[in-house]
N, C-alpha and C positions, 0 to 999 in steps of 0.2 A: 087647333087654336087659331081662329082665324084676329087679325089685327086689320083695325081700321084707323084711319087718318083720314081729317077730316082738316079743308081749308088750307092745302098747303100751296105753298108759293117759290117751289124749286131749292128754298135752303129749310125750310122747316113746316111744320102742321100748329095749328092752332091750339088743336086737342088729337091727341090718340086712344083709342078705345083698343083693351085687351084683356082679356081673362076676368071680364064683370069689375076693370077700374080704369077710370079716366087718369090720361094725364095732360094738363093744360101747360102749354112754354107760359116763359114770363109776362105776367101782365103788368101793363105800366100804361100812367098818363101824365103826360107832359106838359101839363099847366093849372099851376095854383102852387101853393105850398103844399104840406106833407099831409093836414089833414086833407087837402081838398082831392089831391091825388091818390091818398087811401080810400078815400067812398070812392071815386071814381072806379080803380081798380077792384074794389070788393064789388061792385054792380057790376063790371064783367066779367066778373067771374061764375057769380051770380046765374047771369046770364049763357055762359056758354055751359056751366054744368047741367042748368036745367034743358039749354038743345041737345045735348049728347049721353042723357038719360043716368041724372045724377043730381044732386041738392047740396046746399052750402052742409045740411043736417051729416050728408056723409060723406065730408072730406075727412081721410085719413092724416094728411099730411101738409103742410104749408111751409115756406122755406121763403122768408122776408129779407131781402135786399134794402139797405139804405144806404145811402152816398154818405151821411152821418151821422153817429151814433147820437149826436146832441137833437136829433127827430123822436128818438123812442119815445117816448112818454107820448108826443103828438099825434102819433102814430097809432098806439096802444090804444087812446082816448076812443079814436074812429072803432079799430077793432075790437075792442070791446064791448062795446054798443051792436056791434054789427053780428057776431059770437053768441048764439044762445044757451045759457047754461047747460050742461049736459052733454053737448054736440062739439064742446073742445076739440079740435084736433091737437095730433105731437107739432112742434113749432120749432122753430129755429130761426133767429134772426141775426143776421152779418152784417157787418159795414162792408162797403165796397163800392170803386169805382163803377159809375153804370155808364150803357154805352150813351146816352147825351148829356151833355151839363144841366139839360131843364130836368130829366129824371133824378129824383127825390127817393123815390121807392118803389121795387118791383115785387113782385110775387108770383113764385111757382107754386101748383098744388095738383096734389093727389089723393082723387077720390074713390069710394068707391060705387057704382049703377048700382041704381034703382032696383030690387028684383020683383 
């Protein structure tokens, strides 16, 4: 069972690939409000699962950080639009300190490769 890591920078990896599923650290952008921060962050996501042989289609799991719980809804509005029926992952979303005050909302997820 070989593990790959891809894009790392001495404390962490972008994405790690193992056992046919991706796993992405937190993605965050840090300017605009909540909506304008969730498209940003769902297009990198987007984006790094299709370079490491994966599709928004087969995330298993998502796990939503917000600084405050009074974003939900604005939040939800992006992700829901962005969510194709069918292709739901399991979710979980927390309030929580993030590490800069411009972060609004992070996102971890776990997918699984393309076969």
């Amino acid at each position: 069972m070989e593990i790959k890591r891809y894009e790392g920078n001495g404390r962490m990896s972008r994405a790690v690939v193992h056992n046919n599923t991706v796993y992405l650290c937190g993605q965050t952008h840090g300017e605009g409000d909540v909506k304008k921060q969730t498209s940003e962050i769902l297009g990198k996501i987007e984006e790094l699962l299709n370079k490491y042989g994966s599709s928004k289609e087969n995330i298993l799991s998502v796990t939503i950080y917000l600084r405050d719980m009074k974003d939900f809804q604005d939040m939800n509005s992006v992700w829901d639009e962005w969510v194709e029926s069918g292709f739901e992952p399991a979710r979980a979303c927390v309030e929580a300190r993030l590490a800069r005050e411009n972060l609004l909302v992070e996102m971890s997820v776990i997918a699984a490769t393309i076969e």
